[in-house]
C-alpha positions in Angstrom: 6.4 -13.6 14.2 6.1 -10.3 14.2 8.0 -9.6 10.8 5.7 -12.1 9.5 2.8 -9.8 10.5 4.0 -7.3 9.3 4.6 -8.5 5.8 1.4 -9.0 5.4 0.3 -5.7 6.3 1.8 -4.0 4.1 0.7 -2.7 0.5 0.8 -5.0 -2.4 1.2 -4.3 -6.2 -2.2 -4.1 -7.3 -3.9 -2.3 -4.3 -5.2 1.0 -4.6 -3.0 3.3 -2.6 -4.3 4.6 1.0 -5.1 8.6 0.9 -2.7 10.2 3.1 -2.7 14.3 3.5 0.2 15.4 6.0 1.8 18.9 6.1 5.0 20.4 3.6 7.3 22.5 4.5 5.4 25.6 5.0 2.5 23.6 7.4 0.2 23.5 4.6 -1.2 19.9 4.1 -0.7 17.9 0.8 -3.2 15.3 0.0 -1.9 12.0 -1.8 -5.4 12.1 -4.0 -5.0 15.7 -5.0 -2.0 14.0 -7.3 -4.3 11.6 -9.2 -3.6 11.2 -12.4 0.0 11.6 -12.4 2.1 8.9 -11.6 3.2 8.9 -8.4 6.5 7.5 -6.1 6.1 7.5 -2.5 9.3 7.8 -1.1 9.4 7.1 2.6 12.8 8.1 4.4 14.0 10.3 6.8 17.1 12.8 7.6 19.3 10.6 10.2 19.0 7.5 7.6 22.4 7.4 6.0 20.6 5.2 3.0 18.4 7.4 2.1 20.2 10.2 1.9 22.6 8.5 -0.8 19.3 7.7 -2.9 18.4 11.3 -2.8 20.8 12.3 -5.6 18.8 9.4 -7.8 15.7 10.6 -6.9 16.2 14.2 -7.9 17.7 12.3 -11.8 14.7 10.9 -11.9 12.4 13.7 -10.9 13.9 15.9 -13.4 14.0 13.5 -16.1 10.5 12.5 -16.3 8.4 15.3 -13.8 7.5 17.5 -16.9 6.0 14.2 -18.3 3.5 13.5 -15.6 5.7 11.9 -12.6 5.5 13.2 -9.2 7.4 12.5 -6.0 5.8 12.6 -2.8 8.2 12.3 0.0 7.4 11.4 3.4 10.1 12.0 6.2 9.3 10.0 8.8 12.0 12.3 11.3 10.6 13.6 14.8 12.6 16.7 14.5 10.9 18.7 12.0 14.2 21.0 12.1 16.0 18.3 11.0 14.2 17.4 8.1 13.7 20.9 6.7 17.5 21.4 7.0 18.1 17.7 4.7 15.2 19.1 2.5 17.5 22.1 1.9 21.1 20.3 2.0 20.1 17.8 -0.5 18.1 20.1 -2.9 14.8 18.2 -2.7 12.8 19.8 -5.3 9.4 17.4 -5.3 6.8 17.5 -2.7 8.2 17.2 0.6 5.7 16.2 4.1 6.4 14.7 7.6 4.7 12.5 9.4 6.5 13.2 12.6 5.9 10.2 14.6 8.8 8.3 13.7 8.2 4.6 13.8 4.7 5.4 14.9 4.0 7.4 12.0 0.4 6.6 10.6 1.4 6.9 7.0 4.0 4.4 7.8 1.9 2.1 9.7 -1.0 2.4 6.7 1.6 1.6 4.2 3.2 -1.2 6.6 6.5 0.4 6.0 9.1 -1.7 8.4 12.9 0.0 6.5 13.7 3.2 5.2 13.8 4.2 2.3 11.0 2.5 1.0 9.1 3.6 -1.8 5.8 2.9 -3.5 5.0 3.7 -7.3 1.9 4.3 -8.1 -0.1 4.8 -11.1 -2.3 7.4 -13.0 -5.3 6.3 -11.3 -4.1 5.6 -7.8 -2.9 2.0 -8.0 0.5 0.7 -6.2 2.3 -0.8 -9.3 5.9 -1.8 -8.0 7.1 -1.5 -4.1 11.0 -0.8 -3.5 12.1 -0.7 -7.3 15.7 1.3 -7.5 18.1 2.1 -10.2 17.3 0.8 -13.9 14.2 -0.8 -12.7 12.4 1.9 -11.1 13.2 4.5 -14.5 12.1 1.7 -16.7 8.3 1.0 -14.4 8.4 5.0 -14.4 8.5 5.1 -18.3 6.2 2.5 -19.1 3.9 4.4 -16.6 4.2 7.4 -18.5 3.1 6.0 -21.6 -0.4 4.6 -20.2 
């Protein structure tokens, strides 16, 4: 029952994606609306979570494929230890916009975004709108491109 819940809590395509602002690296805090007008990914995951770490390597293809044409990354580490997470941020050469929302499963962000597996990820369009939930590989870089042409 409580799956059930769940899944229908979290975001659909065609919502317009919940405002979070939650601190980078340095402390300083990144708002999700200050990226309007780019196209966005959401990328929850977290340090200790072995699949995520082996999409990291796609993401950063991806992110330097298409950033200079308007696509952003905004990744949200849901780890508690914010050590941790700055040291993955570091091994795996995450260059996009990094923030933590250390609270684990009780994160807000997750919880607004009804995020229930890691990594889980959220693309979202020019003006703000959740467009495709979980796309990977082939998929994801084609929604990305016709994103970019809008």
């Amino acid at each position: 029952m409580l799956i059930s819940l769940n899944l229908f809590s979290q975001m659909r395509p065609g919502q317009t994606a919940v405002d979070l602002s939650l601190p980078d690296l340095n402390g300083k805090m990144i708002s999700l609306s200050e990226l309007k007008g780019k196209v966005v990914l959401i990328d929850f995951w977290a340090s200790w979570c072995g699949p995520c770490r082996h999409n990291n390597p796609r993401l950063a293809k991806l992110y330097k494929k298409y950033h200079s044409k308007g696509l952003e990354i905004y990744g949200i580490s849901l780890d508690e230890e914010i050590d941790s997470w700055k040291k993955a941020v570091r091994h795996d050469k995450l260059n996009w916009i990094q923030v933590i929302d250390d609270k684990g499963w009780e994160a807000q962000s997750a919880s607004a975004y009804g995020v229930d597996m890691i990594p889980s990820s959220f693309l979202i369009d020019r003006e703000g709108v959740i467009r495709t939930i979980n796309a990977e590989g082939p998929d994801l870089e084609s929604s990305v491109r016709d994103l970019l042409k809008d």
